[in-house]
C-alpha positions as CSV (number, residue, x, y, z in Angstrom):
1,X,0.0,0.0,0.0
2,X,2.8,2.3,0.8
3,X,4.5,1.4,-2.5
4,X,1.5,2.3,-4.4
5,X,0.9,5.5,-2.4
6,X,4.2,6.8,-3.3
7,X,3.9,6.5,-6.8
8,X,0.9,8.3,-7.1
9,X,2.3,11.2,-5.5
10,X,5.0,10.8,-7.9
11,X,2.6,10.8,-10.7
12,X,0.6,13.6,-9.3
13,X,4.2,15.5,-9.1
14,X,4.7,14.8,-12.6
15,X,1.4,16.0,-13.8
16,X,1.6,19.1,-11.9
17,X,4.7,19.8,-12.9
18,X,3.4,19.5,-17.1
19,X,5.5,16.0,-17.5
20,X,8.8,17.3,-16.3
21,X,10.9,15.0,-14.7
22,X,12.0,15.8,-10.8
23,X,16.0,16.2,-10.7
24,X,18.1,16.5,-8.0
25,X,21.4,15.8,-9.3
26,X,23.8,17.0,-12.2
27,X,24.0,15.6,-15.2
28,X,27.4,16.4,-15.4
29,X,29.5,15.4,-12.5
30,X,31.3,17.4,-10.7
31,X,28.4,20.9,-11.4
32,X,27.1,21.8,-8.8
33,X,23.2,21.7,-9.0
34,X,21.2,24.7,-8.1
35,X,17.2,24.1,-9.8
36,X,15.4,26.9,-11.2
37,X,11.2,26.7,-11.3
38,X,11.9,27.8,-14.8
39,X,11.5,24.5,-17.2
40,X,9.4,22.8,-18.5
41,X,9.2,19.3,-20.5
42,X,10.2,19.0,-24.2
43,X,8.0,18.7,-26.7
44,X,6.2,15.5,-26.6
45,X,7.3,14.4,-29.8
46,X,10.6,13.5,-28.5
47,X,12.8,15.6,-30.9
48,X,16.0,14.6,-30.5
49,X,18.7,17.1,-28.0
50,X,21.1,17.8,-30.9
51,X,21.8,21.5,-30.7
52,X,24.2,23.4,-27.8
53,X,23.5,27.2,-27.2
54,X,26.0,29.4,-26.3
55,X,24.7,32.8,-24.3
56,X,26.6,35.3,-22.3
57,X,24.9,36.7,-19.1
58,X,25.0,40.3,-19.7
59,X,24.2,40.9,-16.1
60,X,25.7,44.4,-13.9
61,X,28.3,42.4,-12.7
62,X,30.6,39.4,-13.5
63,X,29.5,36.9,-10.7
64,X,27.8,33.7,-11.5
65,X,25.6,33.5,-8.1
66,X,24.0,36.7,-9.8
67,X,22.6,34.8,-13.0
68,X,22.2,31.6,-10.3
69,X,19.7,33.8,-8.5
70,X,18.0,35.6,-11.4
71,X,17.1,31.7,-12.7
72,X,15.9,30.8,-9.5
73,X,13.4,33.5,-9.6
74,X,9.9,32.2,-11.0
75,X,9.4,36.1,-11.8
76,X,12.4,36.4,-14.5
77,X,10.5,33.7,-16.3
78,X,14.2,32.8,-17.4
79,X,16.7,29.7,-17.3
80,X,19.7,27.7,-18.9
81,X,20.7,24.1,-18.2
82,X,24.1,25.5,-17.4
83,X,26.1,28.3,-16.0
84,X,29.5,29.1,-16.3
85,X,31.5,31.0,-14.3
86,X,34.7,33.0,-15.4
87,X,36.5,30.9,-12.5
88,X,35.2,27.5,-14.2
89,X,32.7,26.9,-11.5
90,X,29.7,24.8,-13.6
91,X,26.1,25.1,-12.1
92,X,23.6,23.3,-13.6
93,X,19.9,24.7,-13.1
94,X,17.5,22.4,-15.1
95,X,17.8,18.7,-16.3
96,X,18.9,18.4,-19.4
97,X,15.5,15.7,-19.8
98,X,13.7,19.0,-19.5
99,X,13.4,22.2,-21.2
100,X,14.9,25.4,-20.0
101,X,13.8,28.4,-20.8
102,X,16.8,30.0,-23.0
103,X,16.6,30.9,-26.4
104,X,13.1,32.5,-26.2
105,X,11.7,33.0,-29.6
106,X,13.8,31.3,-32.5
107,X,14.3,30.5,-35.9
108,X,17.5,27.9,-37.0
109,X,17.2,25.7,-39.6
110,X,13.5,25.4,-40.2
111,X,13.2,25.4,-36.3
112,X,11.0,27.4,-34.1
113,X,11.3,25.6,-30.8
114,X,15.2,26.0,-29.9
115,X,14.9,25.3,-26.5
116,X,12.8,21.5,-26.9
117,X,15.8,20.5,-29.0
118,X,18.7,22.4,-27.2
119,X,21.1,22.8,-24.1
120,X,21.3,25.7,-22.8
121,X,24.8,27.2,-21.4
122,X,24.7,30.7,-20.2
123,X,28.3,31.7,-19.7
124,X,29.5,35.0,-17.5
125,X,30.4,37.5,-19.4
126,X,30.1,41.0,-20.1
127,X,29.2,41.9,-23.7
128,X,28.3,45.4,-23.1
129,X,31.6,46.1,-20.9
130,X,34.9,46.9,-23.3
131,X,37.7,44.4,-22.7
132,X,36.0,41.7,-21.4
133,X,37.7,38.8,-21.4
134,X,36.8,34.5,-21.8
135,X,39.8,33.3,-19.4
136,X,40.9,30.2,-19.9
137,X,39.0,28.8,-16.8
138,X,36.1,29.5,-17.7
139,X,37.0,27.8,-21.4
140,X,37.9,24.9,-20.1
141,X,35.2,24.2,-18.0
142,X,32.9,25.0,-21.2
143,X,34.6,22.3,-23.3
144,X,34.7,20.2,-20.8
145,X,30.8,20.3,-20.5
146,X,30.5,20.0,-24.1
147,X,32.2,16.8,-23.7
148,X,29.9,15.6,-21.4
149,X,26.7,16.2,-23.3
150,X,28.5,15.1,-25.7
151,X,28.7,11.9,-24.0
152,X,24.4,12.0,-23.5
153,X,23.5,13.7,-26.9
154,X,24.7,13.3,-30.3
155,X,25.7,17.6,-30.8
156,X,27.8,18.0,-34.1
157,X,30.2,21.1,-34.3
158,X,27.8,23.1,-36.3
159,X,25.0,22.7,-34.2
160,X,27.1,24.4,-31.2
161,X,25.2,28.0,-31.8
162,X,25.4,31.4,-30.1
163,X,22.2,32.7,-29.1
164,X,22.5,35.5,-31.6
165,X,22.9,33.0,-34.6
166,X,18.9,31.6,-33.6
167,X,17.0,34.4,-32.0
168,X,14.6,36.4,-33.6
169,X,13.8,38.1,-35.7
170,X,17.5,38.3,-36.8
171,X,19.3,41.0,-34.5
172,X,17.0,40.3,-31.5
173,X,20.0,38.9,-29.5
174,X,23.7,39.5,-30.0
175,X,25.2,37.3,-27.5
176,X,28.2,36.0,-27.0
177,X,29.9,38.7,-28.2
178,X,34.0,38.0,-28.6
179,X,33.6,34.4,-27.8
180,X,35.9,32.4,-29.8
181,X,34.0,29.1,-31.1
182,X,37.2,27.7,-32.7
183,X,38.8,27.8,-29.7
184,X,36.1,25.9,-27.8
185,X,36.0,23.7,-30.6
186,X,40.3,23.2,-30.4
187,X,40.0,22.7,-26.5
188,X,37.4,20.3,-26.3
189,X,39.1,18.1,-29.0
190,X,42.5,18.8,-27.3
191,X,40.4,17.0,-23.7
192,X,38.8,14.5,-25.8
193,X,42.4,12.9,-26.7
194,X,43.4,9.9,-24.7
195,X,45.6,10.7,-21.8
């Protein structure tokens, strides 16, 4: 009886949650995991997660539990899978089973609905600020989370997309600005080498 009672409280959970899983752990190990209310489940036609987003946080300052706490709030309406901090810390906010709620209104290859097919990683960074660097920490620790979606979904090098390349209409976003794609793309080959 108690086995039975606890599944339909699971199932209720589920139902009131719009078939979004529960997740209390990162997909990647080693993030730390920090859940936002903002997600959602995919689309129901199980479109496959083949595409990687690439934003920058644009936020007043450069610190990562600033975007952590703008994702948490239900008001900003707002999330990424993934945060990346210009120190390499990795927080992951939503499963990567469920939708976050990224790349807002879209159009990339015939697709409208980014963020059912996408990964989300919002990386800290100032695009409005002069001179703002992508140190190599914070590098890193995005290729080495590309690996390990990688390692979950099948994401080919030109589906790794900034958010400006998908929003629109076209010009609606410009993020990342300055980020260097062929160096992610050199790095994470460079870690996916045997050692």
């Amino acid at each position: 009886m108690f086995v039975s009672s606890v599944s339909f409280v699971m199932v209720c959970l589920l139902v009131l949650l719009g078939g979004a899983a529960l997740h209390a752990a990162p997909d990647m190990p080693g993030a730390d995991f920090i859940p936002s209310p903002n997600f959602n489940a995919r689309a129901p036609e199980r479109v496959p997660i083949d595409v990687v987003v690439l934003h920058s946080t644009c936020m007043p300052t450069n610190e990562t539990d600033e975007t952590v706490r703008l994702f948490q709030s239900a008001a900003s309406k707002v999330s990424s899978h993934y945060v990346v901090g210009k120190d390499g810390r990795i927080v992951q906010m939503v499963s990567e089973q469920n939708r976050a709620w990224h790349a807002g209104v879209c159009l990339w290859q015939g697709r409208t609905d980014i963020n059912s097919c996408s990964v989300g990683i919002e990386m800290v960074h100032q695009d409005q600020t002069p001179g703002d660097d992508w140190p190599d920490a914070q590098m890193e620790a995005v290729a080495r989370l590309l690996l390990s979606i990688r390692a979950r979904h099948r994401v080919p090098n030109d589906h790794i997309i900034f958010h400006s390349e998908c929003a629109y209409p076209v010009g609606r976003k410009t993020d990342p600005q300055g980020f260097d794609r062929a160096r992610l793309l050199r790095m994470t080959a460079l870690l996916a080498l045997p050692k």
